[in-house]
C-alpha positions in Angstrom: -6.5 -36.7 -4.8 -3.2 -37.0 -3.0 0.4 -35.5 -4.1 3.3 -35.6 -2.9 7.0 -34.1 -3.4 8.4 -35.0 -6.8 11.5 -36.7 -6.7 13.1 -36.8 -10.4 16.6 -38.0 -10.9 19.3 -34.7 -11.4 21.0 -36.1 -14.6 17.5 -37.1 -15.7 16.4 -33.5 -15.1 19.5 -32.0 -16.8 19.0 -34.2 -20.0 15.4 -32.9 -20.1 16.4 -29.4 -19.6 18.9 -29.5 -22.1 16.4 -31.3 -24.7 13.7 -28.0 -23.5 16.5 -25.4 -23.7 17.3 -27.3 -27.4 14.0 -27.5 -28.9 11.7 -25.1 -27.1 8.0 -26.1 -26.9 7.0 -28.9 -28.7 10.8 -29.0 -30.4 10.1 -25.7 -33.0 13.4 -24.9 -33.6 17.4 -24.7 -32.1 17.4 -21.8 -29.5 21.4 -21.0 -29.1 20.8 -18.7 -26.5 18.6 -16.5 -25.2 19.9 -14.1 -27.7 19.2 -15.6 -30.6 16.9 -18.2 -32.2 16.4 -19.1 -35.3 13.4 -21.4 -37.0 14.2 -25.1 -37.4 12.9 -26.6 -40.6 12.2 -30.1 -38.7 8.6 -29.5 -36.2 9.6 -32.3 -33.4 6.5 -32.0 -31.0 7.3 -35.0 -29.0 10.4 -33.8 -28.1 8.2 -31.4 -25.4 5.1 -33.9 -25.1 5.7 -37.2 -23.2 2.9 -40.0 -22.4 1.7 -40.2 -19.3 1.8 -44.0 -18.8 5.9 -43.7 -20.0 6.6 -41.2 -16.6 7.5 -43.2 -13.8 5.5 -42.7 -10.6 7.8 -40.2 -8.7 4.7 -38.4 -6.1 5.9 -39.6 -2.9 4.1 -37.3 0.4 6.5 -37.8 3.6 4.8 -40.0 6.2 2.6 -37.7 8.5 4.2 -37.9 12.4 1.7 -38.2 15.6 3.0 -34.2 15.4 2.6 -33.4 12.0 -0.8 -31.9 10.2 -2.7 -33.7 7.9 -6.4 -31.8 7.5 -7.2 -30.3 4.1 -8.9 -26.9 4.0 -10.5 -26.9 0.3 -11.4 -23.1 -1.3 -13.9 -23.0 -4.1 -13.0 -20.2 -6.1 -14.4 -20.6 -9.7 -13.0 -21.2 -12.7 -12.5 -17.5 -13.7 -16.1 -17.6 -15.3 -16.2 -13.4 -14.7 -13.4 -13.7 -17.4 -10.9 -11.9 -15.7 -7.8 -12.5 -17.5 -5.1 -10.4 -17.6 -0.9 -9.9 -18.5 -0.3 -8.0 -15.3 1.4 -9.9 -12.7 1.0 -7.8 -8.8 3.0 -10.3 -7.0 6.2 -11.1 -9.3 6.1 -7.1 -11.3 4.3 -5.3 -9.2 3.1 -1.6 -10.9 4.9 -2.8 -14.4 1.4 -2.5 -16.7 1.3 -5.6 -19.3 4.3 -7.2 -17.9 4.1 -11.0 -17.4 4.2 -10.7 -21.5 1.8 -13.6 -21.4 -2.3 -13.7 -20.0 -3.4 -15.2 -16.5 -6.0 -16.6 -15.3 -7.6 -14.6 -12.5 -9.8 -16.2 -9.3 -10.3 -15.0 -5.8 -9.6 -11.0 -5.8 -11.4 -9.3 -8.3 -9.9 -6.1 -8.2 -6.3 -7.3 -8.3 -4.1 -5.6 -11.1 -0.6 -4.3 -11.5 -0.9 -1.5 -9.1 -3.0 -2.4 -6.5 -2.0 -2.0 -3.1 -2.5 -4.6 0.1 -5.4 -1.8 1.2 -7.2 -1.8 -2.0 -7.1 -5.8 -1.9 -8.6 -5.8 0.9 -11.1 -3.5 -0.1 -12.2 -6.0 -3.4 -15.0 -8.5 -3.5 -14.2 -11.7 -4.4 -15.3 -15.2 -6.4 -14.8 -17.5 -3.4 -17.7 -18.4 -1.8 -16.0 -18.3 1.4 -15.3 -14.9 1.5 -11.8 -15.3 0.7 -10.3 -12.3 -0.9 -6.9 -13.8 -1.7 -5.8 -13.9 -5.7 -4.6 -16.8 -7.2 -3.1 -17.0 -10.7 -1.8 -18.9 -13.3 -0.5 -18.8 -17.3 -3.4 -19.9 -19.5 -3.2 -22.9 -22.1 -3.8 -22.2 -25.2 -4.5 -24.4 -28.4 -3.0 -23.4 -31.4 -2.9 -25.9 -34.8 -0.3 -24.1 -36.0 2.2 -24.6 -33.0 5.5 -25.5 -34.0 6.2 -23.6 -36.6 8.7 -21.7 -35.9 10.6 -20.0 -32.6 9.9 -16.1 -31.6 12.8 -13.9 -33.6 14.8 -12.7 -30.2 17.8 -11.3 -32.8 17.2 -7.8 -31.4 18.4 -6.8 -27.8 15.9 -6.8 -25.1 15.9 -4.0 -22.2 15.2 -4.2 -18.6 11.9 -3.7 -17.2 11.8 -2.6 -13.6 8.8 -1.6 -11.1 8.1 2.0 -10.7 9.1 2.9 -7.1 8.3 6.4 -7.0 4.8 6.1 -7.6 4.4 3.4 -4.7 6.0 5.4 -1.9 4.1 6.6 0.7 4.0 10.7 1.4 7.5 11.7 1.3 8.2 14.2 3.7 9.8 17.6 3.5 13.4 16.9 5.4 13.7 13.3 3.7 12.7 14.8 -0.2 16.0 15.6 -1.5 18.0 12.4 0.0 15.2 10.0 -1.9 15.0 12.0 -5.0 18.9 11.6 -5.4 18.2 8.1 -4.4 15.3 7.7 -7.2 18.0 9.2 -9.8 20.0 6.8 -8.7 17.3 3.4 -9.5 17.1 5.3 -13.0 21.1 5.3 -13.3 20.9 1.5 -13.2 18.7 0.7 -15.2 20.3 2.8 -17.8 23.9 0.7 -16.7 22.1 -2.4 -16.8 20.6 -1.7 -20.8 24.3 -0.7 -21.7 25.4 -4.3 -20.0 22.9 -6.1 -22.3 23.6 -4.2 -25.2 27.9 -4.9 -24.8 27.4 -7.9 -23.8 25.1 -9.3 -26.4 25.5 -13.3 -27.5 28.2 -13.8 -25.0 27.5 -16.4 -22.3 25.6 -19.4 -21.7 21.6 -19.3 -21.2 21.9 -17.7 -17.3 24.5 -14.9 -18.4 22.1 -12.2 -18.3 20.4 -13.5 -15.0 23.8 -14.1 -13.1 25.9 -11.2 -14.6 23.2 -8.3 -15.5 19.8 -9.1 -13.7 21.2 -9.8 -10.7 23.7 -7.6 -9.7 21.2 -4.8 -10.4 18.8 -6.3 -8.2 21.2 -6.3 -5.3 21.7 -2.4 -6.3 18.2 -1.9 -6.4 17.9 -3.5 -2.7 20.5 -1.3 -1.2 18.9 1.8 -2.9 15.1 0.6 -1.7 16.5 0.4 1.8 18.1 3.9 1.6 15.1 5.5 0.8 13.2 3.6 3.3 15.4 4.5 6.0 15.2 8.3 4.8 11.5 8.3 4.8 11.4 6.6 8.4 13.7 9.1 9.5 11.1 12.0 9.3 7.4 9.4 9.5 7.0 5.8 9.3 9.6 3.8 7.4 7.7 1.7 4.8 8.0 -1.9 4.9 8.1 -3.8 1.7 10.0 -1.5 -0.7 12.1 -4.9 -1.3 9.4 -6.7 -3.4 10.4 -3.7 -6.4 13.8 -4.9 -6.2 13.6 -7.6 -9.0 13.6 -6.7 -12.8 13.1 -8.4 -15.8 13.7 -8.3 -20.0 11.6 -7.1 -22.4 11.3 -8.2 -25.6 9.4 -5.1 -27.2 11.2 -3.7 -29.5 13.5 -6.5 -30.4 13.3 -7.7 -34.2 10.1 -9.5 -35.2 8.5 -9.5 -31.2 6.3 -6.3 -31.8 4.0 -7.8 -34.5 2.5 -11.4 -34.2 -0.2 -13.1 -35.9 -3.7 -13.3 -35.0 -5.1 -17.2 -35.0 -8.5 -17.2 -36.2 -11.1 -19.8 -35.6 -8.7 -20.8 -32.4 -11.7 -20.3 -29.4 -14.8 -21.3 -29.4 -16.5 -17.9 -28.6 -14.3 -14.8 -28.2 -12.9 -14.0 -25.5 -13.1 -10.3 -23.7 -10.4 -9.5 -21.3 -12.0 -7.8 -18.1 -9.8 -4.2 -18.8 -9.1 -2.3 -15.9 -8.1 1.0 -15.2 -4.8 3.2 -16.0 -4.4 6.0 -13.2 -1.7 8.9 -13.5 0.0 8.4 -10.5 0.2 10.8 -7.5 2.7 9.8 -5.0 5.4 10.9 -7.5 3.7 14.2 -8.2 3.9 15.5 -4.7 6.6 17.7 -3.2 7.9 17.2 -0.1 4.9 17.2 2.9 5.2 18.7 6.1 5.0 16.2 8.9 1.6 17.6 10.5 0.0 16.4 7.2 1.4 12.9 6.9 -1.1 10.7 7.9 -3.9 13.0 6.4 -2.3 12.8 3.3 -1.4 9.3 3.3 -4.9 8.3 4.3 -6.1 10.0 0.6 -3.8 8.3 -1.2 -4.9 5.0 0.2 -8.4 5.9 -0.4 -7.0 6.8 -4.3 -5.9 3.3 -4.4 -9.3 2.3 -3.0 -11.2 4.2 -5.8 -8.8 2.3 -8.2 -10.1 -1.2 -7.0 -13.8 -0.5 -6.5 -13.8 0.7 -10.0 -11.5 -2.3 -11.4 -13.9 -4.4 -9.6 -17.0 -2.7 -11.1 -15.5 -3.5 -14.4 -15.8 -7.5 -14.0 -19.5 -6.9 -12.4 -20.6 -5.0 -15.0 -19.5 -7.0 -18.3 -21.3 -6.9 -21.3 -23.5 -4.1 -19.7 -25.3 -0.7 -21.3 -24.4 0.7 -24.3 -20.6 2.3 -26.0 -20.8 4.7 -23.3 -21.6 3.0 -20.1 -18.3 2.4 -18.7 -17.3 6.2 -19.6 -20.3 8.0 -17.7 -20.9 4.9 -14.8 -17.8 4.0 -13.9 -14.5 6.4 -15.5 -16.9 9.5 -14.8 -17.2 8.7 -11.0 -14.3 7.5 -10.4 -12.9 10.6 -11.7 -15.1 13.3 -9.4 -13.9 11.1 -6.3 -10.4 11.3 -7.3 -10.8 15.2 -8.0 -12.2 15.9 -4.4 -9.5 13.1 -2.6 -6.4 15.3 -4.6 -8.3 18.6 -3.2 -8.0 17.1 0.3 -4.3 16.3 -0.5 -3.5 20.6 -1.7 -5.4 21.7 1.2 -3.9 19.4 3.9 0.1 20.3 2.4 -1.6 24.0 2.2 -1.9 24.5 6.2 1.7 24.2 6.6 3.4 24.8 3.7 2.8 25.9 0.1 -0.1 24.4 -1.7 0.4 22.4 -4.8 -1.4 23.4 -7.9 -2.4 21.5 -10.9 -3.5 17.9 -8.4 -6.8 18.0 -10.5 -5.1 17.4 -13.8 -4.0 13.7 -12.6 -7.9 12.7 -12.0 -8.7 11.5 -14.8 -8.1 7.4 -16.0 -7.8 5.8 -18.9 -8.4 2.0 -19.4 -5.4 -1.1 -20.2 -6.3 -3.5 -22.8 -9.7 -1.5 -23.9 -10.5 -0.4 -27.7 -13.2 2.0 -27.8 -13.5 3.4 -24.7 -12.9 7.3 -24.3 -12.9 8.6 -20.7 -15.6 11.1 -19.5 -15.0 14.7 -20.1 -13.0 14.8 -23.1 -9.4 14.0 -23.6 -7.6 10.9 -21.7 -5.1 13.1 -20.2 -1.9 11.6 -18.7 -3.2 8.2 -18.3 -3.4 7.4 -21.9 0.3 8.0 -22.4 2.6 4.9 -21.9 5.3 4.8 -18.8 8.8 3.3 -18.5 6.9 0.8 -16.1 4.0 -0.3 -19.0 3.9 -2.9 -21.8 2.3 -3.7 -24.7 -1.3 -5.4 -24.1 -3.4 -7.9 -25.8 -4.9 -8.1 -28.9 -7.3 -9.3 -30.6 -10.5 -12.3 -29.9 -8.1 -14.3 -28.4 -6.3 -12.2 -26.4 -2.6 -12.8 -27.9 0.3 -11.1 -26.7 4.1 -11.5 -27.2 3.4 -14.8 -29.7 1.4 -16.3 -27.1 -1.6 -16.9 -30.1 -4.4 -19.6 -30.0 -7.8 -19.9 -28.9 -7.5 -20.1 -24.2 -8.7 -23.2 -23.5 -10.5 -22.9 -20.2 -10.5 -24.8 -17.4 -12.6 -28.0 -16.5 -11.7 -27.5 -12.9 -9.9 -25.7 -10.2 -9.0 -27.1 -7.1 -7.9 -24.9 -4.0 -6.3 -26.6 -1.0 -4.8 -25.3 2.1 -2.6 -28.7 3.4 -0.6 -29.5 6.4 2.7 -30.2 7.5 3.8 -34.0 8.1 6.2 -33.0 10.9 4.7 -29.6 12.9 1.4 -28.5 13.5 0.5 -25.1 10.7 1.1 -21.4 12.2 -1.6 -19.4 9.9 -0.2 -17.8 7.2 0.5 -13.5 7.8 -2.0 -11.5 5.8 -0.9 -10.6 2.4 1.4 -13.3 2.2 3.0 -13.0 -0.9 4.4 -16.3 -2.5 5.3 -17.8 -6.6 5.6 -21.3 -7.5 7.8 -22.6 -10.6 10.0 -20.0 -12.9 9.1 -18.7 -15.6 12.1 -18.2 -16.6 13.8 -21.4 -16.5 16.0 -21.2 -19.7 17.8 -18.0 -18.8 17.7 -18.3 -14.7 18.2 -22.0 -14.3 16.0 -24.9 -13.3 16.5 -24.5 -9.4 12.9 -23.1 -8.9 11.3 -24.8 -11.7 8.8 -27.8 -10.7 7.2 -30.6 -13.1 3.8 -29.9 -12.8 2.5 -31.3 -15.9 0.0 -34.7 -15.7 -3.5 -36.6 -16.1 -6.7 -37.7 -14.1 -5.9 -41.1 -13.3 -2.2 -40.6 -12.8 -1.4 -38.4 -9.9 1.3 -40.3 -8.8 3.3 -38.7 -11.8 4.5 -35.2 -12.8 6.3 -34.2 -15.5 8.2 -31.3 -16.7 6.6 -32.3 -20.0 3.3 -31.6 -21.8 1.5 -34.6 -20.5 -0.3 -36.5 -23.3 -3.2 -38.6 -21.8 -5.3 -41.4 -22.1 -8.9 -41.4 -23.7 -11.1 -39.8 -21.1 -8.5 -38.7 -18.8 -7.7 -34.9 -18.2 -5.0 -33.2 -19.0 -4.1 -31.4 -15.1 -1.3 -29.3 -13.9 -0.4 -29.4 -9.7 0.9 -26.4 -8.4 2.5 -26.6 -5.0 3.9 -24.0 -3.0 6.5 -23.5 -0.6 5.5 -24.0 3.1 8.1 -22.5 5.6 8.2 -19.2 6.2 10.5 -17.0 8.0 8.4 -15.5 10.7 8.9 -12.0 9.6 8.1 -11.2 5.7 5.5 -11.3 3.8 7.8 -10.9 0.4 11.1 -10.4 -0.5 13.5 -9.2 -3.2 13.2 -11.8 -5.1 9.7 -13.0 -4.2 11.2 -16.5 -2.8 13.5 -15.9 0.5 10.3 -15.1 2.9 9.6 -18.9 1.8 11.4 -21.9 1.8 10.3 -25.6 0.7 10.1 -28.5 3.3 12.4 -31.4 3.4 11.2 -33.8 0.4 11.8 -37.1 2.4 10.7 -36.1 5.8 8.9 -32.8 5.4 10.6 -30.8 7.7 11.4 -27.6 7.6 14.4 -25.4 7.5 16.2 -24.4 10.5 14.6 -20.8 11.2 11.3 -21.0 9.8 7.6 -22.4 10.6 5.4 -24.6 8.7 1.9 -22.5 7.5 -0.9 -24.4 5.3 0.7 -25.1 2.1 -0.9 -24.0 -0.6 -1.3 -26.2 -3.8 -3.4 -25.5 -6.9 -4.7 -28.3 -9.4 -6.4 -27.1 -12.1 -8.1 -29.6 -15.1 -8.8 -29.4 -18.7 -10.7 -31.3 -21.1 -8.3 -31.2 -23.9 -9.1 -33.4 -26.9 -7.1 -36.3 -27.4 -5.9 -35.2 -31.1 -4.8 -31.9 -29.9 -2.6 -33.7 -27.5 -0.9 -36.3 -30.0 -0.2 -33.2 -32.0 1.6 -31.4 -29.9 -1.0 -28.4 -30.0 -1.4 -27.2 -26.8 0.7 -24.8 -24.9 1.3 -22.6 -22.1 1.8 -18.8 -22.8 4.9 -18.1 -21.4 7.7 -14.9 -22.1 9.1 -15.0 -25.3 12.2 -16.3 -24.4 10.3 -19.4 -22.9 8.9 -19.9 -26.4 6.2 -21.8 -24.3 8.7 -24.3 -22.6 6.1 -26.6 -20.2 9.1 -26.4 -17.6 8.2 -22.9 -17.3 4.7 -23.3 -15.6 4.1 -21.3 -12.4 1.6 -20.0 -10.3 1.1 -16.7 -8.2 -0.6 -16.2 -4.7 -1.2 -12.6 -2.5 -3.2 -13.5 0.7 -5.8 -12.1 1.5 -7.9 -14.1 4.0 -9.1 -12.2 6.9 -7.1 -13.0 10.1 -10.4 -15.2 11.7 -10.5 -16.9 8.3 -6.6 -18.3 8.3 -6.8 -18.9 12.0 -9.8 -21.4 11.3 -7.6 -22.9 8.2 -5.1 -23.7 10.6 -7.2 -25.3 13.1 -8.7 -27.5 10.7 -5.2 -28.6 9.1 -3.8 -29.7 12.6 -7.0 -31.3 13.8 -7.2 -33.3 10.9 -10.0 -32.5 9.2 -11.7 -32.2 6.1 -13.1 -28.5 6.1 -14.5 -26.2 3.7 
């Protein structure tokens, strides 16, 4: 199959975003603002579901150059047949528990959850059958016959959802303890500032008001603040890099009227589904004083080895599915991974012990608890301070179908999932800089704007066509979303504050790219589903989405950490700018 850049008329575009922003998914109500939505008494599903055969062909690939790239390197990853699904996001939230508010599908990195770490990826097994321990993700689609009912309730005032930075830092050490604890005040200040904002500021605005005038400006706080205490940690031991990717916050609806309870479809999936859990650590980094600089690296090695234990267990949880008895993933998995953590913390005492005063009390933060698990108590008793919520940790799934946030229905998996590494029609492909961090689409279109939203939306038979529409198709084709990623990178990061600046997208006519970066294999992603035909004409399936989405198909996006080894991405490259066809 062969795709191209989408080239869609701007007042075209702004008609259909102001008919999504209008009518939500599948036109179930009037949303005047992001604020407030109310239920709409007329259900107007083909105002969000378009025929296929009525969108114009607008796939049109740039013309490859006797310099450009045009091999394929093609990744076969599964279809997430382990079952990992999950609400975490690690590349757009990382360390928030729960909060992409809506369930992924999961292939590649099996380990992968909110709080891993680029050492514990790389520590994962994998569902690629080339070894590739990369994680690539996506919203799930969901049928649900009683779509279009009615809009979420949003009357009540949202908060702002940040990543937890304390808890990610490296060792902090002694001389550089009180400037970043003044500095970690200081990210708790704004958040605080920025929930006042939303609270004054409440219905006033258009649809970006919050993004532009709240989410924003605190981000660019947030940077200024992360590069503060970076520089004070670097002062004394090695500055970290990557503090940046915390930068970006979010809303969350819990709490606001009528989001906390939604209703559980029955009869929705074929079979239940069980969400692969995985586990909820106290963290550690935030729990240690300041550490004297000959224990550093000792002491930073243990608590990447903490993170470690995190993923082999996480990982032992998808392997071990459906395994043993009540108890089994208490006494073979929570149990060990609980004496490892005790002896790694008593290396982290003794090592601050030699040249300053030993910490007490390290043990108590051994024990883990499980996300999105019922009926699982951890080994040795109580679940200690894992079981309690943080400021960085949302609401989970519930239920056979795994609903969260009024994202309800039975998942509909996928037919197919297609996993291509493509080239450049200008430049040869520089391989891509381990973990490699990169989003497609916004999920966030309504309130944020359509700049990085991209139609994704259409049918077997018709890949000449996307839509930013639910893509109704012809008997016996499948419904398919294409997810293409941005392909020019700035030679230096592998993320940014926003997740997006490390990146930029080619030229759409000639496929060059911007002044200052190089081309690397772009990624794209299709993925398949046999849908039936009625479901389609009824408007009936959706994507799950935030609430404020309310399922929008303009919303879709896709999420990517790299995790190929360095030999592996160097022969991905080769095969792209020799023109070939490799696997």
């Amino acid at each position: 199959m062969s795709y191209g850049v989408v080239h869609i008329n701007p007042r075209q575009l702004r008609v259909g975003l102001v008919v999504l922003v209008a009518v939500g998914v599948a036109g179930a109500g009037v949303a005047t603002s992001v604020w407030n939505a109310r239920a709409s008494a007329e259900a107007a599903p083909r105002s969000s579901f378009v025929s296929i055969q009525d969108v114009a062909p607008n796939v049109r690939a740039p013309q490859v150059q006797p310099t450009g790239s045009a091999g394929v390197f093609t990744v076969d990853c599964g279809t997430n047949g382990n079952r990992k699904f999950s609400p975490d996001n690690p590349v757009a939230q990382p360390g928030v528990k729960n909060g992409a508010q809506h369930v992924h599908d999961f292939v590649g990195n099996v380990s992968i959850s909110a709080d891993s770490s680029d050492a514990s990826l790389e520590e994962s097994d994998t569902t690629c059958r080339n070894g590739d321990k990369s994680s690539y993700f996506w919203p799930v689609v969901r049928i649900n016959r009683k779509a279009n009912v009615a809009v979420p309730d949003l009357s009540g005032t949202p908060t702002v959802s940040c990543p937890a930075v304390a808890g990610r830092l490296p060792a902090v050490p002694q001389q550089a303890r009180p400037e970043v604890d003044r500095n970690l005040a200081l990210l708790a200040q704004q958040i605080t500032e920025a929930n006042q904002r939303l609270a004054a500021t409440r219905g006033q605005g258009g649809p970006d008001f919050v993004n532009n005038a709240i989410l924003g400006p605190l981000r660019s706080k947030r940077i200024a603040t992360l590069d503060r205490i970076a520089i004070a940690i670097g002062r004394n031991g090695t500055r970290p890099t990557g503090l940046e990717s915390l930068a970006d916050c979010d809303l969350s609806y819990d709490g606001a009227a009528g989001h906390t309870t939604h209703r559980t479809s029955r009869g929705q999936a074929a079979t239940p589904l069980v969400v692969t859990p995985t586990v909820n650590c106290p963290t550690v980094r935030d729990k240690l004083p300041g550490v004297p600089a000959q224990a550093l690296d000792e002491v930073n090695r243990n608590l990447d080895l903490l993170d470690k234990q995190i993923a082999e267990a996480n990982q032992r949880l998808v392997s071990t599915q459906g395994q043993g008895g009540v108890n089994f993933v208490s006494n073979a998995i929570l149990g060990p991974l609980r004496d490892k953590r005790v002896a790694t913390l008593d290396r982290i005492a003794i090592a601050i012990g030699r040249n300053a005063a030993r910490p007490t009390g390290l043990e108590s933060f051994a024990q883990c608890a499980l996300n999105n698990a019922a009926g699982v108590t951890p080994s040795g008793g109580s679940s200690g301070p894992a079981a309690s919520a943080s400021a960085s940790e949302l609401p989970g799934v519930e239920g056979p179908n795994l609903e969260i946030a009024g994202n309800v229905g039975g998942i509909v998996r996928p037919a197919s999932v297609t996993i291509e590494y493509r080239g450049n029609a200008v430049s040869r492909v520089v391989p891509m800089p381990k973990f490699l961090k990169a989003i497609v689409g916004d999920a966030k279109p309504t309130s944020r704007g359509p700049a990085n939203a991209r139609a994704t939306w259409t049918c077997s038979g018709f890949t000449d066509r996307l839509s930013d529409k639910y893509v109704i198709c012809p008997a016996g084709s499948q419904v398919m979303r294409v997810h293409n990623f941005a392909s020019c990178w700035d030679g230096k990061n592998t993320d940014s504050a926003n997740h997006r600046d490390h990146l930029k997208v080619a030229d759409a006519a000639t496929g060059d790219c911007p002044t200052g970066t190089v081309a690397v294999p772009q990624l794209r992603i299709t993925i398949a589903y046999n849908i039936p035909r009625s479901i389609q004409k009824k408007g009936q399936y959706q994507l799950d989405s935030f609430p404020e989405e309310n399922h929008n198909p303009f919303s879709d996006h896709n999420d990517f950490a790299n995790v190929n080894s360095t030999e592996t991405m160097a022969r991905i490259a080769a095969c792209i700018n020799s023109g070939g066809r490799c696997k």
